[in-house]
N, C-alpha and C positions, 0 to 999 in steps of 0.2 A: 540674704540677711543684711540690713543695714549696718552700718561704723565695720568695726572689725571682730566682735565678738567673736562669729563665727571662725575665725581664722584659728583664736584661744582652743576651741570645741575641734576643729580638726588637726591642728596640732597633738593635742590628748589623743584624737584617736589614733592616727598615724603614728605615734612616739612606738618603738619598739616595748614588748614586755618587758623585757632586762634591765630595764633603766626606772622601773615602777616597783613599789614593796612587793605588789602581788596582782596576779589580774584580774581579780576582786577588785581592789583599787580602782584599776581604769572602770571597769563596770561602773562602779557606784559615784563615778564622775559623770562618765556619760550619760548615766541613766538614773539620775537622784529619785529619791520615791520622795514624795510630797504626801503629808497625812493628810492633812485637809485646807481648805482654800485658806481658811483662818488664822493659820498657825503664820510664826513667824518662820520665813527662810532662809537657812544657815546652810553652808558648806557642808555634807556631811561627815561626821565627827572617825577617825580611824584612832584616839586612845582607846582604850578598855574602860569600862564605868569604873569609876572610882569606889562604888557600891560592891560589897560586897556579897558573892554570890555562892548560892546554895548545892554542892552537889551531892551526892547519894554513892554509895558503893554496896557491897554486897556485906553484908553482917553474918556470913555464915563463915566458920574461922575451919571447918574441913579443909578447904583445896588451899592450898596459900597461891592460887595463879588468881583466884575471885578477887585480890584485892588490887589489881590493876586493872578492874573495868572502872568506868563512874559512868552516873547518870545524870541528866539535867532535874528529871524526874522520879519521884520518889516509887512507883508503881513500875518501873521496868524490873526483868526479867534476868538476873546475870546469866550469859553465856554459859561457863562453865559449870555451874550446878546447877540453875536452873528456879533458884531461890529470889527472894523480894527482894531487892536495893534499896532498902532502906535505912542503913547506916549513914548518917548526917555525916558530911565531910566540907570542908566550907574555905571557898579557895580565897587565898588572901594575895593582896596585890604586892608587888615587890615595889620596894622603898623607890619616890622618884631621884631618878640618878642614876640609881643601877644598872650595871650589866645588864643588854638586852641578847637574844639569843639572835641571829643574824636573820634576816627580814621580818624582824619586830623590832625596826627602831624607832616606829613612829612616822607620821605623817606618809607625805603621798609617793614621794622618790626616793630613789638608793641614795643617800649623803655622798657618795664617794666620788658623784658624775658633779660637773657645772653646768647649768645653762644657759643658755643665751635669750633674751626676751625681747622682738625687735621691736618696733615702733607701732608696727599693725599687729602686736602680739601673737606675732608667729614665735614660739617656742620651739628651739633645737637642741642638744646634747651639744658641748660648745669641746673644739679641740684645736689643737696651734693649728692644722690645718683649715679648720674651718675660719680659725680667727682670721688666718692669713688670707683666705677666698674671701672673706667681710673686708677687710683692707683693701684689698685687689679692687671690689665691684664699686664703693665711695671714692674711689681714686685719691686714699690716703697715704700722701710721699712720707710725711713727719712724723711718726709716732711719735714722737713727744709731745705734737698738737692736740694728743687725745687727754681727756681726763676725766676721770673717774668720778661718779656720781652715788654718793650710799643713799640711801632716803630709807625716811622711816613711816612703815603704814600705822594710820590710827582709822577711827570710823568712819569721818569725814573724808580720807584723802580717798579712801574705797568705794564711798558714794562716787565723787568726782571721778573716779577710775572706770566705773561702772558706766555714767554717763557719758564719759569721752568713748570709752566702747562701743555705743551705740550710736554715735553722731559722727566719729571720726574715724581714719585713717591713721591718722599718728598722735595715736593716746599717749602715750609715754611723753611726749615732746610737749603735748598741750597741758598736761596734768603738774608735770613735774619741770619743764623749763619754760613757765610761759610766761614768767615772769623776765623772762631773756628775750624771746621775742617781741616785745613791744619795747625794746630800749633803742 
């Protein structure tokens, strides 16, 4: 594969589970489904539809255990009697902000890890040891020589990210300091 793309793609695969919401996740990084050639393509989405959704329970008020099945579909079959689920029960989303239950926080990594993103978009789980092996291998005496960089992505810088990907070796540098190399 040309630039460094591929490096992004095997980093994902090789990251451990543990460091990922679920391993669903990694699947659906690796292996995006595209609808059709037509559509426009986008990252795929890991909230909940913001639409609210239709489920079904069992309407038969004999067993009181019938009311902890649900269905997607209104034609299933409850387990424990044996009756139609057809009772409308209609799941609503919880306010944004709120309390999430622990590996439903959102997006694609556990919040709790840092990572490191290098120049050829190798991706690591970042730790004082690892920092201090990055230090080690640049042959950086100074730490105070280093300095922090925030950037902020909008659509265009993602384009240009996109494309240094595929052309380059060190995306990071050419996208976001390249206004530094030519001084």
């Amino acid at each position: 594969m040309v630039g460094c793309l591929g490096n992004l793609y095997d980093s994902v695969e090789t990251l451990n589970d543990t460091y990922l919401q679920s391993k669903q996740i990694k699947n659906t990084l690796l292996n995006p489904k595209v609808s059709s050639c037509g559509s426009t393509m986008l990252l795929p989405s890991v909230e909940a539809s913001t639409a609210a959704t239709t489920f079904y329970g069992c309407s038969y008020a004999g067993y009181g255990n019938c009311r902890v099945y649900v269905s997607d579909g209104p034609n299933a079959t409850c387990p424990q009697c044996k009756q139609k689920m057809a009772q409308v029960n209609t799941y609503v989303q919880p306010p944004s902000g709120s309390i999430q239950g622990v590996g439903d926080q959102g997006g694609y990594v556990k919040d709790v890890v840092t990572y490191m993103v290098m120049d050829d978009l190798t991706v690591k789980p970042m730790s004082t040891i690892s920092s201090i092996t990055l230090l080690n291998k640049f042959n950086i005496k100074e730490v105070g020589a280093l300095e922090e960089k925030i950037i902020t992505m909008d659509f265009n810088q993602g384009v240009k990210l996109l494309k240094a990907s595929l052309q380059s070796k060190t995306v990071l540098t050419d996208v976001f300091l390249k206004k530094y190399r030519t001084l």
